[in-house]
Every structure is written in C-alpha cells, then in structure tokens.
mmCIF file of the N, C-alpha and C atoms, coordinates in Angstrom:
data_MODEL
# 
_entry.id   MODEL 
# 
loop_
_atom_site.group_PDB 
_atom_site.id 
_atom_site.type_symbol 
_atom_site.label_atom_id 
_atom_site.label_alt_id 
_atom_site.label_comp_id 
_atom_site.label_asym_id 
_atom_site.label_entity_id 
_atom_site.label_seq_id 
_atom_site.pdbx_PDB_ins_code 
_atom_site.Cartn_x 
_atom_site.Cartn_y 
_atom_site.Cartn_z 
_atom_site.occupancy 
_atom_site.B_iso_or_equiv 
_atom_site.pdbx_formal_charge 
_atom_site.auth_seq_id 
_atom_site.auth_comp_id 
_atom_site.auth_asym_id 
_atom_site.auth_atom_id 
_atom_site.pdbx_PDB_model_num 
ATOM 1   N N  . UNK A 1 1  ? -11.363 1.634   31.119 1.00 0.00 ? 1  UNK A N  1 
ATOM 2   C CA . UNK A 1 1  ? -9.979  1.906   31.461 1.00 0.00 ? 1  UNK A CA 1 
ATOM 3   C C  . UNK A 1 1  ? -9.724  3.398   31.349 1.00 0.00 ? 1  UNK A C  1 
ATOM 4   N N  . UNK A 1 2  ? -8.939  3.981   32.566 1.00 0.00 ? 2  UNK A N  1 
ATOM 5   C CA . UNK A 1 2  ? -8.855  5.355   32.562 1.00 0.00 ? 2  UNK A CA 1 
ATOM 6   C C  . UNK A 1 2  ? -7.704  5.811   31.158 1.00 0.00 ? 2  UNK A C  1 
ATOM 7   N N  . UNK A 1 3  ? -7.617  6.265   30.774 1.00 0.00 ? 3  UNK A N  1 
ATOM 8   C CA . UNK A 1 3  ? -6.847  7.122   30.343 1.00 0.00 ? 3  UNK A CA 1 
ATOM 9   C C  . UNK A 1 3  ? -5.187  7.162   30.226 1.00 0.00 ? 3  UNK A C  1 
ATOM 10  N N  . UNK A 1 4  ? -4.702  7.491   31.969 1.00 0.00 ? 4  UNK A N  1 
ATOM 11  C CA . UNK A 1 4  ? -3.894  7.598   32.692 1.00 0.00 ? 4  UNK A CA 1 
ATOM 12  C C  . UNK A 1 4  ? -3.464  5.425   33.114 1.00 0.00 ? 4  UNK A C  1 
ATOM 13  N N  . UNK A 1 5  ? -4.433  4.729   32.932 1.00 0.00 ? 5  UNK A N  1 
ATOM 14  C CA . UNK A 1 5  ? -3.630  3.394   32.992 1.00 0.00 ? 5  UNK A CA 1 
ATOM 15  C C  . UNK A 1 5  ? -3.398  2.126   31.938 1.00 0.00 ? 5  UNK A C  1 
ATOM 16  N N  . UNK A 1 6  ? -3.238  3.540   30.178 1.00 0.00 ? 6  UNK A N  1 
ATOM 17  C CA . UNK A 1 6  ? -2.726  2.840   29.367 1.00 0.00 ? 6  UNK A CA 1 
ATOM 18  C C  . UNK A 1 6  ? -1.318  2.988   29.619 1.00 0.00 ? 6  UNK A C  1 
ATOM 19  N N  . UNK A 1 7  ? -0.723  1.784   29.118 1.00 0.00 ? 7  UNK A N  1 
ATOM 20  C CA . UNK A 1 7  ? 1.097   1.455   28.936 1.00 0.00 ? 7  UNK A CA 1 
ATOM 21  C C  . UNK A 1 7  ? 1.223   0.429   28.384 1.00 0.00 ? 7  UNK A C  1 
ATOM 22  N N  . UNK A 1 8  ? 2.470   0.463   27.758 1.00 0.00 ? 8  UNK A N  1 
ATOM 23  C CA . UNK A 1 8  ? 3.346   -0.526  26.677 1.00 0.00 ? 8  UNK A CA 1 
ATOM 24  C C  . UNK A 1 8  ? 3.779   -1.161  27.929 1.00 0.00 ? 8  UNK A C  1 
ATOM 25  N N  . UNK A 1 9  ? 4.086   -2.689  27.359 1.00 0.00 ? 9  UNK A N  1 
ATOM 26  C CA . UNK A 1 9  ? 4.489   -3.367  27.765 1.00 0.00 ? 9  UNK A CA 1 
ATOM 27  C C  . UNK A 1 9  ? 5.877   -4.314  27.077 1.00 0.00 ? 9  UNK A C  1 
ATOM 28  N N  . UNK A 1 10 ? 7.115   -4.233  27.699 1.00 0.00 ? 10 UNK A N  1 
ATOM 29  C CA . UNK A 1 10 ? 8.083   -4.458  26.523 1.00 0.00 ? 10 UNK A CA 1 
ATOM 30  C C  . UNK A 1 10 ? 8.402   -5.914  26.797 1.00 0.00 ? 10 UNK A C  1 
ATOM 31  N N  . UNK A 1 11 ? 8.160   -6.496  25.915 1.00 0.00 ? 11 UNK A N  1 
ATOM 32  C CA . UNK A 1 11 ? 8.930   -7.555  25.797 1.00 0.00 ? 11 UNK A CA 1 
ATOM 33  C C  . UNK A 1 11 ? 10.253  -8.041  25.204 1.00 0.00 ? 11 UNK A C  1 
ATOM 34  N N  . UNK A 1 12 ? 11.027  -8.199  26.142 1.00 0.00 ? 12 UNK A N  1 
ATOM 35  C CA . UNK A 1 12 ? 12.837  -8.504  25.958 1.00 0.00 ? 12 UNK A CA 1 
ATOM 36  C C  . UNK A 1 12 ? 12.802  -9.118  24.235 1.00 0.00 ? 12 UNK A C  1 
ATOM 37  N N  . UNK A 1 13 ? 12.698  -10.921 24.328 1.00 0.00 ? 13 UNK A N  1 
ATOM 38  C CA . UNK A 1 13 ? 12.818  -10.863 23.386 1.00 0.00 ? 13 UNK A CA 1 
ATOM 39  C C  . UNK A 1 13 ? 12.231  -10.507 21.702 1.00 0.00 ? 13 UNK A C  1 
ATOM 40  N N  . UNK A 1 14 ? 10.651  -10.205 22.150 1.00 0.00 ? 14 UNK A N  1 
ATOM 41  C CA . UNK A 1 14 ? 9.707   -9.833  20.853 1.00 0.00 ? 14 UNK A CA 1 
ATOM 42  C C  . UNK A 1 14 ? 10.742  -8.577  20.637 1.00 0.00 ? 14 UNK A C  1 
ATOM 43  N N  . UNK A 1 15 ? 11.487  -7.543  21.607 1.00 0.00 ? 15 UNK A N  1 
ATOM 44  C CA . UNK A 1 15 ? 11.692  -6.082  21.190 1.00 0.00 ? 15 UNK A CA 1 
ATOM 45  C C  . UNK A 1 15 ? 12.896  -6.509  20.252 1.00 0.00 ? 15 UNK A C  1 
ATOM 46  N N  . UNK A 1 16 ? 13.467  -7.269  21.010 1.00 0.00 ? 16 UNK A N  1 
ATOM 47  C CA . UNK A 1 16 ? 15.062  -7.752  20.066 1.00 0.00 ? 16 UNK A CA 1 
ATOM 48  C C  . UNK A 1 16 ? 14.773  -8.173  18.297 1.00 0.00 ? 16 UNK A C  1 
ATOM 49  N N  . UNK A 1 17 ? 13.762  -8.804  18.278 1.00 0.00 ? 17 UNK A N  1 
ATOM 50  C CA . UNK A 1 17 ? 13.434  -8.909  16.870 1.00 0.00 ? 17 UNK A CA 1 
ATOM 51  C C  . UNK A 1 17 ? 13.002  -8.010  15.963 1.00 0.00 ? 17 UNK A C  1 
ATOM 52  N N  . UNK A 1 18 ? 12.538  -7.202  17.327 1.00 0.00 ? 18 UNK A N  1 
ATOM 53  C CA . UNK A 1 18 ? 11.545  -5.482  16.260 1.00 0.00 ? 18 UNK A CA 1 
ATOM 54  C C  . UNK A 1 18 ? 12.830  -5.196  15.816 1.00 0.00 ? 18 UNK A C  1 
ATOM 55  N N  . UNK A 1 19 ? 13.800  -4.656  16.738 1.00 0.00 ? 19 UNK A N  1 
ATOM 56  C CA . UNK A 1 19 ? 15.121  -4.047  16.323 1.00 0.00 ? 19 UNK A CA 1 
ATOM 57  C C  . UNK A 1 19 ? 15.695  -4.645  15.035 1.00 0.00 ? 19 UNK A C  1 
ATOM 58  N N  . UNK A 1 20 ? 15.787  -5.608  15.401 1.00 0.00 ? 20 UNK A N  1 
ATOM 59  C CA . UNK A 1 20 ? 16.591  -6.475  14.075 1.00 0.00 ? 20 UNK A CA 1 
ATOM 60  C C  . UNK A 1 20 ? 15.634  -6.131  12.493 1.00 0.00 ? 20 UNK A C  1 
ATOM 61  N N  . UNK A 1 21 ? 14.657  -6.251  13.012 1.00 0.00 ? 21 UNK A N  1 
ATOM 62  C CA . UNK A 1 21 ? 13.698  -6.130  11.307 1.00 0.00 ? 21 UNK A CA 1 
ATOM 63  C C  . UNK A 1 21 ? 13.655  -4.265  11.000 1.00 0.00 ? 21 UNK A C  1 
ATOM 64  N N  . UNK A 1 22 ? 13.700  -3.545  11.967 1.00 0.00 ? 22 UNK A N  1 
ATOM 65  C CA . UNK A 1 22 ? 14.114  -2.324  12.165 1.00 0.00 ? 22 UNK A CA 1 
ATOM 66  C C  . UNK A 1 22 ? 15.353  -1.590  11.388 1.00 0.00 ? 22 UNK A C  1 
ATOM 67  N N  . UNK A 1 23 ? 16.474  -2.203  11.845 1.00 0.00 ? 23 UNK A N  1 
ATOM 68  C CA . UNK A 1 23 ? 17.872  -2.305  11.149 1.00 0.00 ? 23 UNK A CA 1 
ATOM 69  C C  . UNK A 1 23 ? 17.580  -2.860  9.682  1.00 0.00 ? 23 UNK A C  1 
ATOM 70  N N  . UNK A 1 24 ? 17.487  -3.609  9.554  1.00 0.00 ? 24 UNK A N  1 
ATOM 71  C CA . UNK A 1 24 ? 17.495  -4.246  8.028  1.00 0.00 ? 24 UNK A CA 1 
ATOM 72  C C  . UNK A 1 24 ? 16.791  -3.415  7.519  1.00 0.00 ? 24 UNK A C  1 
ATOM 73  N N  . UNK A 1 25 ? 15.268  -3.022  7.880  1.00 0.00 ? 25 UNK A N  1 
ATOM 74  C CA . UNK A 1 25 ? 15.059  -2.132  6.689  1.00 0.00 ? 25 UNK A CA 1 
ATOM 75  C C  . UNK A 1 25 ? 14.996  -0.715  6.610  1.00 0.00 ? 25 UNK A C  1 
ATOM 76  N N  . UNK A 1 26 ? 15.610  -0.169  7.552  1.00 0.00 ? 26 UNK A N  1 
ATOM 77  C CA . UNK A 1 26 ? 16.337  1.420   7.376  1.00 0.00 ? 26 UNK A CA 1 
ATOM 78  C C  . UNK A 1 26 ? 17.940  1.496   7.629  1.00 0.00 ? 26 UNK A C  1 
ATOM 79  N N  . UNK A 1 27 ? 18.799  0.446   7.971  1.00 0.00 ? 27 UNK A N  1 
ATOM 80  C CA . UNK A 1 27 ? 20.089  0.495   7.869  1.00 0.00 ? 27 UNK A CA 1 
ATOM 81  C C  . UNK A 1 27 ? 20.831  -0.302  6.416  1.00 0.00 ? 27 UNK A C  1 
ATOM 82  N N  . UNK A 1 28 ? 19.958  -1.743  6.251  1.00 0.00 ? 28 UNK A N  1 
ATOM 83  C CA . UNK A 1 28 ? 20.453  -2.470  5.167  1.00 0.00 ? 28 UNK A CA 1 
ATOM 84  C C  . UNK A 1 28 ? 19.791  -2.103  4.105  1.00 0.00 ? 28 UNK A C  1 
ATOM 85  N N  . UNK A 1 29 ? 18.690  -1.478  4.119  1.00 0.00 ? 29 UNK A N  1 
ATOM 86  C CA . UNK A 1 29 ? 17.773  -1.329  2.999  1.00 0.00 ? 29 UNK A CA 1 
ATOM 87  C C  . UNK A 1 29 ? 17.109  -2.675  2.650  1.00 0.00 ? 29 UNK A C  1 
ATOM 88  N N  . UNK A 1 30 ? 16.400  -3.420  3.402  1.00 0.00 ? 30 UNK A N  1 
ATOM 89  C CA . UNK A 1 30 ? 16.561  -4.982  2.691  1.00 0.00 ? 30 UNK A CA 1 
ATOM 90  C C  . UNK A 1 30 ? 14.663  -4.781  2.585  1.00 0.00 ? 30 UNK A C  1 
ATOM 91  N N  . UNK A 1 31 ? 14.319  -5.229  1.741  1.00 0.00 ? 31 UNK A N  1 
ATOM 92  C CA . UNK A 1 31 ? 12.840  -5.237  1.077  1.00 0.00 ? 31 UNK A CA 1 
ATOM 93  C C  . UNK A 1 31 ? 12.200  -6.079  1.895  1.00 0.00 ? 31 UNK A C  1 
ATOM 94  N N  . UNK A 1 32 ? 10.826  -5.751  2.694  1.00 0.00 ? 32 UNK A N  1 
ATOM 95  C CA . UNK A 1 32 ? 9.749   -6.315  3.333  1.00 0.00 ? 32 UNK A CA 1 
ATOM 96  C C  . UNK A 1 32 ? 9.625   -7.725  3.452  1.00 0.00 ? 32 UNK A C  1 
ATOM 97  N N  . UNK A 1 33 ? 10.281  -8.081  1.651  1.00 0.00 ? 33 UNK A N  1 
ATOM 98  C CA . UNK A 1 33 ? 9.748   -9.914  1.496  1.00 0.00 ? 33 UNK A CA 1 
ATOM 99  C C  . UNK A 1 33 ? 10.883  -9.999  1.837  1.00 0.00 ? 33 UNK A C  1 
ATOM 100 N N  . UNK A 1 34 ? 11.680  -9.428  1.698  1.00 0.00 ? 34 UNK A N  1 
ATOM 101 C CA . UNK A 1 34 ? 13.584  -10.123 2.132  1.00 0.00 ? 34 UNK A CA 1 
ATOM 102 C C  . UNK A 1 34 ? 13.339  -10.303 3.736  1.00 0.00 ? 34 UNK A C  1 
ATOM 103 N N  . UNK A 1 35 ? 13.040  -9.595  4.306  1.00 0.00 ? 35 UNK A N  1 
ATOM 104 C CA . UNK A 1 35 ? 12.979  -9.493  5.880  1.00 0.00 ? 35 UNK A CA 1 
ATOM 105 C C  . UNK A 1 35 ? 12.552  -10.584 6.190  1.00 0.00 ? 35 UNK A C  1 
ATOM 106 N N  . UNK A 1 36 ? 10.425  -10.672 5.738  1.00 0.00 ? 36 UNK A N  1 
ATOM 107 C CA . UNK A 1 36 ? 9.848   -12.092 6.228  1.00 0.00 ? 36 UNK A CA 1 
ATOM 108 C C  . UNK A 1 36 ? 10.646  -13.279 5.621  1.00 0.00 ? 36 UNK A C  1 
ATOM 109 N N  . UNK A 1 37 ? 11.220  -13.773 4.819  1.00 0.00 ? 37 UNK A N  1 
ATOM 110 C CA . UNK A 1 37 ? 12.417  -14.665 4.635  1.00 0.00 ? 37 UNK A CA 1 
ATOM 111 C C  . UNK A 1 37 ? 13.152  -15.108 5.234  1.00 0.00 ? 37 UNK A C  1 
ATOM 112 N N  . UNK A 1 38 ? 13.729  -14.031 5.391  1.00 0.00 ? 38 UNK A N  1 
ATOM 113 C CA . UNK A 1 38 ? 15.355  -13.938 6.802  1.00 0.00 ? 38 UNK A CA 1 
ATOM 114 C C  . UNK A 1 38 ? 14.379  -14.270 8.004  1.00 0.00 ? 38 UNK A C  1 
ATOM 115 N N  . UNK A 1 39 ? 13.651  -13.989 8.553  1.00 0.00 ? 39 UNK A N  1 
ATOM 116 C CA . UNK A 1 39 ? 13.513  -14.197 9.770  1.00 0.00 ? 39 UNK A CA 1 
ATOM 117 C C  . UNK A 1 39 ? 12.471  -15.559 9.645  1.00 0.00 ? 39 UNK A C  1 
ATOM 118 N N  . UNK A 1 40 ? 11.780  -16.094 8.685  1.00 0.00 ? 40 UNK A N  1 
ATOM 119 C CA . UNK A 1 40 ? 11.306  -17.462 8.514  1.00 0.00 ? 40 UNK A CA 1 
ATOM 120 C C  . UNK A 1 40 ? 12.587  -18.893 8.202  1.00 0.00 ? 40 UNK A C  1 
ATOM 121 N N  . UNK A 1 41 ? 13.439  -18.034 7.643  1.00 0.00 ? 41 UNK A N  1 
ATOM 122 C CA . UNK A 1 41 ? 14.745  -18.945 7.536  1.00 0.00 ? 41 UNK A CA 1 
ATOM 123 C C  . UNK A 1 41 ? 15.294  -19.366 8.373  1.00 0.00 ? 41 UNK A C  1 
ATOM 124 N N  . UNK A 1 42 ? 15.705  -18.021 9.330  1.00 0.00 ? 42 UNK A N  1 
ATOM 125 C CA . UNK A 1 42 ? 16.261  -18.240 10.415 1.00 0.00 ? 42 UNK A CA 1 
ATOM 126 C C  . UNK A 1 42 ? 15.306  -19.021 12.126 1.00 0.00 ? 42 UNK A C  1 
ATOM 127 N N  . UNK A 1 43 ? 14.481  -19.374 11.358 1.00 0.00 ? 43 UNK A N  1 
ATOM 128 C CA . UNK A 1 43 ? 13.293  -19.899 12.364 1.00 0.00 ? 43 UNK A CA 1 
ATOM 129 C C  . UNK A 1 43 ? 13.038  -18.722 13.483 1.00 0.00 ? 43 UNK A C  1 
ATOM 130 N N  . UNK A 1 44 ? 13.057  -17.535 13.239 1.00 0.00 ? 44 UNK A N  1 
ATOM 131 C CA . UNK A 1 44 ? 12.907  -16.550 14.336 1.00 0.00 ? 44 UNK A CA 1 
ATOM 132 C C  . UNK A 1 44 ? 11.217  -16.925 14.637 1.00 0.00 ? 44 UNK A C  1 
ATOM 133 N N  . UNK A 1 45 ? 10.884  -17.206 15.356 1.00 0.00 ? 45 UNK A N  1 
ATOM 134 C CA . UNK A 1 45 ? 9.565   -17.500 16.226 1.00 0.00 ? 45 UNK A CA 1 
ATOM 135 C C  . UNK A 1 45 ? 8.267   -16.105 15.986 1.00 0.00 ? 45 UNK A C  1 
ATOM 136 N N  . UNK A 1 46 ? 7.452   -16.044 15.172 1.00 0.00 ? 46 UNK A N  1 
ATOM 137 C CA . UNK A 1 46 ? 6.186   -15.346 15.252 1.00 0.00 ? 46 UNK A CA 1 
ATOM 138 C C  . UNK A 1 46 ? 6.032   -15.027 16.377 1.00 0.00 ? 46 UNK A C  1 
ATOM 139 N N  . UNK A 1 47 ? 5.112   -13.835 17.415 1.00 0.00 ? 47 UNK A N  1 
ATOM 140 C CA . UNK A 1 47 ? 4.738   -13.692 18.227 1.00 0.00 ? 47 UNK A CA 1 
ATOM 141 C C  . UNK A 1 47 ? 3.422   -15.207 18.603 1.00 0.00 ? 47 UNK A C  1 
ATOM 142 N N  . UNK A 1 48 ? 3.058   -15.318 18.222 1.00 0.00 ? 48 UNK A N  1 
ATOM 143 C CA . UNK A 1 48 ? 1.847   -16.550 18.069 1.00 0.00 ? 48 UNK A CA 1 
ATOM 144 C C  . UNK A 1 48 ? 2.271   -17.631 17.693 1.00 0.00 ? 48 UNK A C  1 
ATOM 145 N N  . UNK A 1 49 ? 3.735   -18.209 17.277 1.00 0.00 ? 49 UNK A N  1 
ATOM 146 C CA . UNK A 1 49 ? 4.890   -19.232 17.422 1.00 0.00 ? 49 UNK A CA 1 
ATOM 147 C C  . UNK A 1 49 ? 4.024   -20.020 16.354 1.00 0.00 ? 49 UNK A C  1 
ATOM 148 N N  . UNK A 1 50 ? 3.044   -19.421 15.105 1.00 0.00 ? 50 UNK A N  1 
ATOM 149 C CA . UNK A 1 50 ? 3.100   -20.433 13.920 1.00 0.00 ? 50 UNK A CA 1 
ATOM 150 C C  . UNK A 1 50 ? 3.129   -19.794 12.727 1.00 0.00 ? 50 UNK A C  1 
ATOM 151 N N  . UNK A 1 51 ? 3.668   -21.087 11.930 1.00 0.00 ? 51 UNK A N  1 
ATOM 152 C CA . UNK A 1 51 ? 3.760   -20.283 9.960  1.00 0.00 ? 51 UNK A CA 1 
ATOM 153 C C  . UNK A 1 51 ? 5.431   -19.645 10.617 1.00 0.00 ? 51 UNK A C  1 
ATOM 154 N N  . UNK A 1 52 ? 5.297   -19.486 9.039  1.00 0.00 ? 52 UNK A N  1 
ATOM 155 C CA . UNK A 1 52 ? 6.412   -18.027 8.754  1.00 0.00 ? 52 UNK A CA 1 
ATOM 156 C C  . UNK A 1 52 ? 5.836   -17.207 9.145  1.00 0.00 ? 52 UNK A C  1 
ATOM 157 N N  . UNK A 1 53 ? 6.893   -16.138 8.486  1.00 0.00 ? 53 UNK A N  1 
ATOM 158 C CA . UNK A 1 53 ? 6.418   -14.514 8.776  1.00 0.00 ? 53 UNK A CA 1 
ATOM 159 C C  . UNK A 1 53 ? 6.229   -13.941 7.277  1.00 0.00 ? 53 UNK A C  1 
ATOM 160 N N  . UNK A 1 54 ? 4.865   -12.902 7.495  1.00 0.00 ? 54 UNK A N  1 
ATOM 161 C CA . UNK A 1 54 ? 4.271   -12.777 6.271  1.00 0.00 ? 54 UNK A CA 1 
ATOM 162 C C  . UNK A 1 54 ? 4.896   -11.297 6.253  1.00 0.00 ? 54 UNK A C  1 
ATOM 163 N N  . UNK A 1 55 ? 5.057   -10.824 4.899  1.00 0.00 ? 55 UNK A N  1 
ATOM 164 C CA . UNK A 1 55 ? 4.959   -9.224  4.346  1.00 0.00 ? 55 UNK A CA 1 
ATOM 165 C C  . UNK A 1 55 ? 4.347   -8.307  5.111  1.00 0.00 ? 55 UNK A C  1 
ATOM 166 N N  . UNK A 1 56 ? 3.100   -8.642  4.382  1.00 0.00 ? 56 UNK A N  1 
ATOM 167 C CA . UNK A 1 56 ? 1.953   -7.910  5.342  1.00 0.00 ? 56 UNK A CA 1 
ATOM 168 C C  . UNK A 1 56 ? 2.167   -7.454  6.936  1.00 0.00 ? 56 UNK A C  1 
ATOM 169 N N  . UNK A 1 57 ? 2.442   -8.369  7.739  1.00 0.00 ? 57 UNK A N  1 
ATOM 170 C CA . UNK A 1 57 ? 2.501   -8.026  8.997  1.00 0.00 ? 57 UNK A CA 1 
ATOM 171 C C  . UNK A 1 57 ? 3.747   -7.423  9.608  1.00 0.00 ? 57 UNK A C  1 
ATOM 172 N N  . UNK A 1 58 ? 4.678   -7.585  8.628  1.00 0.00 ? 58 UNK A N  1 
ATOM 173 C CA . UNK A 1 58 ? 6.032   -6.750  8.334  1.00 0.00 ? 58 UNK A CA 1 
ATOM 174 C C  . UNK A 1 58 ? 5.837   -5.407  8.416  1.00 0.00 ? 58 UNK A C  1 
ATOM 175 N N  . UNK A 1 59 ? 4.788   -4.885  7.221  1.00 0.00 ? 59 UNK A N  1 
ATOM 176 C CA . UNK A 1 59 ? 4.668   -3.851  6.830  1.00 0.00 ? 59 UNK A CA 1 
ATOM 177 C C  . UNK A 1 59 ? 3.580   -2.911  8.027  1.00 0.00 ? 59 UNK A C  1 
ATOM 178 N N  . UNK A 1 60 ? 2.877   -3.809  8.759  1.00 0.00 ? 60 UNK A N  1 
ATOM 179 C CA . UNK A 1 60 ? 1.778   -3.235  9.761  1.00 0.00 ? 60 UNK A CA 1 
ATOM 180 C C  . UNK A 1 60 ? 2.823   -2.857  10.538 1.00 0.00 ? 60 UNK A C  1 
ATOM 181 N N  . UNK A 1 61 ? 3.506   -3.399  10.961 1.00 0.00 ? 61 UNK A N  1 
ATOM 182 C CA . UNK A 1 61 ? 4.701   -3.548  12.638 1.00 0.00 ? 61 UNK A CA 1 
ATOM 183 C C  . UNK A 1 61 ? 6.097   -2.142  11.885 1.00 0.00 ? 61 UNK A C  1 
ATOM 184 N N  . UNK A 1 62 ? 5.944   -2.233  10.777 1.00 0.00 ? 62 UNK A N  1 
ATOM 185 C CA . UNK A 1 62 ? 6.794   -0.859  10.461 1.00 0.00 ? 62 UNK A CA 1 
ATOM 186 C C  . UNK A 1 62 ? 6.301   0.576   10.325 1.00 0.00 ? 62 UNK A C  1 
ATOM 187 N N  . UNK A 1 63 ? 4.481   0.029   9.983  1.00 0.00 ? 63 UNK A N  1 
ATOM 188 C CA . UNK A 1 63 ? 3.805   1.271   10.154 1.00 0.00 ? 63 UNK A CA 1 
ATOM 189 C C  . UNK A 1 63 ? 2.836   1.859   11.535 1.00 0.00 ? 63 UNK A C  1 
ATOM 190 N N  . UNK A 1 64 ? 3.104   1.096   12.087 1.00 0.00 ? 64 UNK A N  1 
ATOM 191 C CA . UNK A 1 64 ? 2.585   1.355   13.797 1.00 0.00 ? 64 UNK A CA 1 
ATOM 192 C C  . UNK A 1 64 ? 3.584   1.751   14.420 1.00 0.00 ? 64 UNK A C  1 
ATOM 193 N N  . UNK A 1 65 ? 3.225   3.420   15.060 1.00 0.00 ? 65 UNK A N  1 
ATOM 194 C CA . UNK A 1 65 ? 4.054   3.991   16.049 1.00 0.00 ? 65 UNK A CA 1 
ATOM 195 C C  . UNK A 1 65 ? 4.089   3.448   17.360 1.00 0.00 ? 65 UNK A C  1 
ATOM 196 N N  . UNK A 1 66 ? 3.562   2.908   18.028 1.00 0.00 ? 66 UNK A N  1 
ATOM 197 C CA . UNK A 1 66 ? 3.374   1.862   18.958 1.00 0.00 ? 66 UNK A CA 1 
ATOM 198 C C  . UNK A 1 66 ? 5.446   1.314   18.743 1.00 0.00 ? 66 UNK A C  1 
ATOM 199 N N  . UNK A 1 67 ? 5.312   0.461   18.093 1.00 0.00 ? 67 UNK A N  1 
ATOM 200 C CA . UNK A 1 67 ? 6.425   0.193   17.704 1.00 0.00 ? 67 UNK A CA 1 
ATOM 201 C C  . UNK A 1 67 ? 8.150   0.891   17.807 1.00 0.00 ? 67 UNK A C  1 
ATOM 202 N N  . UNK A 1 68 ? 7.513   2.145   17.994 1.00 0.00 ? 68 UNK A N  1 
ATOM 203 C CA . UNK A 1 68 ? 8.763   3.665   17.233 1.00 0.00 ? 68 UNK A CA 1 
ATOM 204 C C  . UNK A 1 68 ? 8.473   4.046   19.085 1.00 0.00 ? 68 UNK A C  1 
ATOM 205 N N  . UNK A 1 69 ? 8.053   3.452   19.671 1.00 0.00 ? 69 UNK A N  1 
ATOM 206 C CA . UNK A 1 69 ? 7.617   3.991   20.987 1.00 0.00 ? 69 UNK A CA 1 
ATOM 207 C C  . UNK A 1 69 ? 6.716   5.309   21.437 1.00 0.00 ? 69 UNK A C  1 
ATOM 208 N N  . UNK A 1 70 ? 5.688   5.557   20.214 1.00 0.00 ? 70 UNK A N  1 
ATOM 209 C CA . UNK A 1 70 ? 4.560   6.515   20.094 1.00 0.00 ? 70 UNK A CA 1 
ATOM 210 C C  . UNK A 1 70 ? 3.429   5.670   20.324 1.00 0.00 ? 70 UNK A C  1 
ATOM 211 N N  . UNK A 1 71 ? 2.538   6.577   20.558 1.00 0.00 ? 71 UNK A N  1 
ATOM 212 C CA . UNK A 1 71 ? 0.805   6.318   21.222 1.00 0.00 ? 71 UNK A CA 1 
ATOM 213 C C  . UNK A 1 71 ? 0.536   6.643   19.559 1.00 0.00 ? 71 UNK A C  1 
ATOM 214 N N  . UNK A 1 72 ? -0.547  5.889   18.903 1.00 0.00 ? 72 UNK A N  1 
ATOM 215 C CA . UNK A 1 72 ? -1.242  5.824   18.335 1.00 0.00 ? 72 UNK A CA 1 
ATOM 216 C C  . UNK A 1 72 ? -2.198  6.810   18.257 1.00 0.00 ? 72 UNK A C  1 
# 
C-alpha cells in the first residue's frame, strides 16, 4: 500500500461513542473504570458487539492519536 492511500475511515455511530467517552473523561473527569461501566450499563455495543467494555481498551482508544484525528 502506497503511502498516499492510507485514510481513516469514520464511522457515524462508533465516532458518537468515542465522543461521549471523550467528554466524560476530559469534561466530567469520570475515571477509566467509571466510563467502561457507564457504557456496559448502558448496553452501549463494543465495536465487536461482545462482553462489556474493559478499562484497558478505554485506556488504548484514549491513548491512540488515530482517535484525536492524528496519524500515528
């Protein structure tokens, strides 16, 4: 693959959830495990639609610029 034909690809509703876990933890201040909670409570759907939502992958998806709309 050239170079020139990497690109993001956005997805409507996966982006709506980034935002939301986004907000909570730089607007509400709400802690990593509070987040995967809230959004396992609220049955918000995994990208891969099983389990809850773990910490860990909380914390990957807050530390990937990918995310922030940066290239890696």
């Amino acid at each position: 693959m050239n170079r020139d034909d990497t690109r993001y690809e956005l997805h409507p509703q996966e982006a709506e959830v980034v935002r939301r876990i986004f907000h909570w933890f730089t607007e509400e201040q709400m802690s990593i495990e509070a987040i995967a909670r809230r959004l396992t409570r609220e049955q918000i759907p995994t990208r891969h639609q099983h389990g809850g939502w773990n910490a860990s992958v909380l914390w990957n998806m807050l530390g990937n610029p990918a995310y922030m709309g940066r290239a890696a």
